[in-house]
C-alpha positions in Angstrom: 55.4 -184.7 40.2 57.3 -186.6 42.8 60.3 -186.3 40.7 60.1 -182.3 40.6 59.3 -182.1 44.5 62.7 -184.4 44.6 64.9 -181.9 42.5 63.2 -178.5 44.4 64.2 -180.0 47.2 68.0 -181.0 46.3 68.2 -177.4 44.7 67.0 -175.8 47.7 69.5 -177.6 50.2 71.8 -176.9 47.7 71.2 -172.9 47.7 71.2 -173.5 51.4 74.5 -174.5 51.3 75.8 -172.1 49.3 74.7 -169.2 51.0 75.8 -170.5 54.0 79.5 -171.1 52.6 79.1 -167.6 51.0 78.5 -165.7 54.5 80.0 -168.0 57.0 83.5 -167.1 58.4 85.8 -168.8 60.7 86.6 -166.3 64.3 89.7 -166.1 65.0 90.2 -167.4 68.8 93.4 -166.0 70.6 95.5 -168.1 72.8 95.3 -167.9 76.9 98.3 -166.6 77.0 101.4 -166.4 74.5 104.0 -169.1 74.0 106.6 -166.3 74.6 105.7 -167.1 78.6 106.5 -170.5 78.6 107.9 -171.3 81.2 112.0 -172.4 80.8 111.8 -174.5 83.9 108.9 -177.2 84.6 109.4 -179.7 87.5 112.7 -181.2 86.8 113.4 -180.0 83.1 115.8 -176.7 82.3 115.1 -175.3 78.6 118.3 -175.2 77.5 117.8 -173.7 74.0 115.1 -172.3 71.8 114.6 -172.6 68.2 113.1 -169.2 65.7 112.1 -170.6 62.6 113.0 -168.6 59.3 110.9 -166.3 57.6 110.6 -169.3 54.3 109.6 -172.0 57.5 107.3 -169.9 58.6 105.4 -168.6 55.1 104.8 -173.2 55.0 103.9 -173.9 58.7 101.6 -170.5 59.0 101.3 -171.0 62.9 99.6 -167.9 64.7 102.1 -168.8 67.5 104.6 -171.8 68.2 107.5 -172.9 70.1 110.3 -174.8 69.4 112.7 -175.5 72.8 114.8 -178.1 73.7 114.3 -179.3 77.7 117.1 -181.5 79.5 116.5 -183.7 82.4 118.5 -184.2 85.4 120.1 -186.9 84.1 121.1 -184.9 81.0 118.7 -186.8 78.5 117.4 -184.3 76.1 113.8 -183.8 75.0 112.2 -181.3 72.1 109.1 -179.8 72.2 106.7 -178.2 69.5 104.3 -176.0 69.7 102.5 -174.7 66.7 99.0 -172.7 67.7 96.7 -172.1 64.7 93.7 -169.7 65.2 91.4 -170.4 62.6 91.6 -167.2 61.0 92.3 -166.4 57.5 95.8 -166.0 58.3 96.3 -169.3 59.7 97.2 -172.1 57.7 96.4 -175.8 58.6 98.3 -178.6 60.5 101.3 -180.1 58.6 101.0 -183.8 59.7 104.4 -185.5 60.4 104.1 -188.2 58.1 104.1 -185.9 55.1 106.9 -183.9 56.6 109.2 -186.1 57.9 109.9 -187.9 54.7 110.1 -185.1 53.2 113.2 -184.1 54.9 114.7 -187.4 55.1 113.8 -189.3 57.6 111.9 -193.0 57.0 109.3 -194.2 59.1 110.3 -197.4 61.0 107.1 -197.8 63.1 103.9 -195.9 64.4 101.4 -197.1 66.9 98.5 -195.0 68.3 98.4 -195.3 72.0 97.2 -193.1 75.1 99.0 -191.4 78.2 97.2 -190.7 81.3 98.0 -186.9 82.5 97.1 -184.9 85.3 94.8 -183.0 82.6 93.0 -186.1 82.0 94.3 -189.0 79.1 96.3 -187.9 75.7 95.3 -189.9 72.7 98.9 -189.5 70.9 101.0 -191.0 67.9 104.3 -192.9 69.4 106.5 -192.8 65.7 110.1 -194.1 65.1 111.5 -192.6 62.7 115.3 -192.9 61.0 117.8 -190.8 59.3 121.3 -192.2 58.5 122.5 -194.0 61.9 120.2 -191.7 63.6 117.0 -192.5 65.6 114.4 -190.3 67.4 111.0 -190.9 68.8 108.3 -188.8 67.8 105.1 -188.4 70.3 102.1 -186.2 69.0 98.6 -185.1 68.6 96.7 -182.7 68.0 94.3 -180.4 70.5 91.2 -178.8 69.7 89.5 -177.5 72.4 89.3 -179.8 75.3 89.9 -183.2 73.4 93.4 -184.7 71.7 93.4 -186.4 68.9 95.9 -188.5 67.2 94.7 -189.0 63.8 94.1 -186.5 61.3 90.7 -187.0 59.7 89.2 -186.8 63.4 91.2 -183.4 63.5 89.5 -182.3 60.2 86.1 -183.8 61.6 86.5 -181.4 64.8 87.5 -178.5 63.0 84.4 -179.0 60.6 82.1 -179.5 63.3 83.6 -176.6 65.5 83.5 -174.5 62.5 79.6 -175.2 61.9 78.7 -175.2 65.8 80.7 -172.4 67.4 82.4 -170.2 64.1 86.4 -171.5 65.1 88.4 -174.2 63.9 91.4 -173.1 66.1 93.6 -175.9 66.9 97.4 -176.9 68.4 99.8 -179.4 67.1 101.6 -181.2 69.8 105.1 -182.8 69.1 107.7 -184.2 71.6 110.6 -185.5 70.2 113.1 -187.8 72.0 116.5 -189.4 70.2 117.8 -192.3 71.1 120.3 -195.1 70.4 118.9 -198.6 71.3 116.8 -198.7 74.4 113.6 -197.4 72.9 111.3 -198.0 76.2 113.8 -195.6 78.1 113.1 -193.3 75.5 109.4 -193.8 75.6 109.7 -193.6 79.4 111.2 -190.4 79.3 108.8 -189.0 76.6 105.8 -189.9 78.9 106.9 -188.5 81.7 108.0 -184.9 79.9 104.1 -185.4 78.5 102.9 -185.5 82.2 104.7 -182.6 83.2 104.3 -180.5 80.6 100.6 -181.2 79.8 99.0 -179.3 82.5 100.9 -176.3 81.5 100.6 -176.6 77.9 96.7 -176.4 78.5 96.8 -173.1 80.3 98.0 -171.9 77.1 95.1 -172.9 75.3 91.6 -171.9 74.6 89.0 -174.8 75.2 
């Protein structure tokens, strides 16, 4: 007897579940405002050049919106920054991590670190990665922003996607990316990267539902 009670119960959560999956669907959440107003000068940076991604990139990466720009500082130093906005809708596929992609198109991975940056916006939990291609070298800083909170690892993004999706009906979420090259002075380059993540930040946020 216990052992039926057991089994109607599993069945019935079970049932539960698949109705649920059957008739729930994801809202599709649209952005503050569009990249295409991002600004091309922010404190001391000048965009200097912009980036549209091919039709083939774009069919992969499935963003709803993104921006790819290249800012310089006084000094002449040069910084990219990536933008890809996914809504959560049907339309919109999910966040290609940089550690799939990356060595995928050459580059090797010479070191990664978790760390955090304090912003005007409140702290970044970010991914400082080195990676290497040929004689070249280039700093990658990143994370990933749902809602109000960045993460830098990727099952805590699927986590807060699930949970979002069960709670509020979204799963919308931003990948971050700054990239900085450099030669041989990699805590200049960091430098630089953390200061283009304090400007920036607070602006990037207005972009962004929470």
């Amino acid at each position: 007897m216990i052992k039926t009670s057991r089994f109607i119960v599993v069945y019935a959560l079970l049932g539960i579940t698949a109705l649920y999956l059957f008739t729930h669907s994801d809202l599709a959440v649209p952005m503050n405002k569009p990249f295409s107003e991002f600004p091309v000068q922010v404190a001391d940076w000048r965009m200097i050049s912009q980036q549209e991604f091919s039709d083939n990139v774009l069919k992969v990466l499935k963003p709803t919106d993104y921006l790819s720009r290249q800012y310089v500082a006084p000094d002449g130093r040069l910084v990219n920054l990536y933008l890809g906005y996914h809504s959560g809708d049907k339309d919109s596929g999910g966040i290609h991590s940089p550690k799939h992609c990356l060595p995928g198109s050459g580059w090797y991975e010479v070191s990664t670190v978790k760390t955090v940056v304090e912003t005007g916006k409140g702290p970044v939990n970010m991914v400082r990665a080195i990676y290497q291609k040929g004689e070249s070298q280039e700093m990658f800083l990143y994370w990933f922003q749902v809602r109000d909170k960045s993460l830098n690892d990727e099952y805590r993004l699927k986590l807060a996607e699930i949970m979002n999706s069960v709670t509020s009906r979204r799963r919308d979420s931003t990948f971050v990316r700054i990239t900085v090259p450099f030669e041989d002075d990699q805590k200049k380059a960091e430098a630089l990267g953390q200061k283009f993540i304090k400007d920036f930040q607070p602006i990037i946020r207005e972009f962004l539902p929470t």
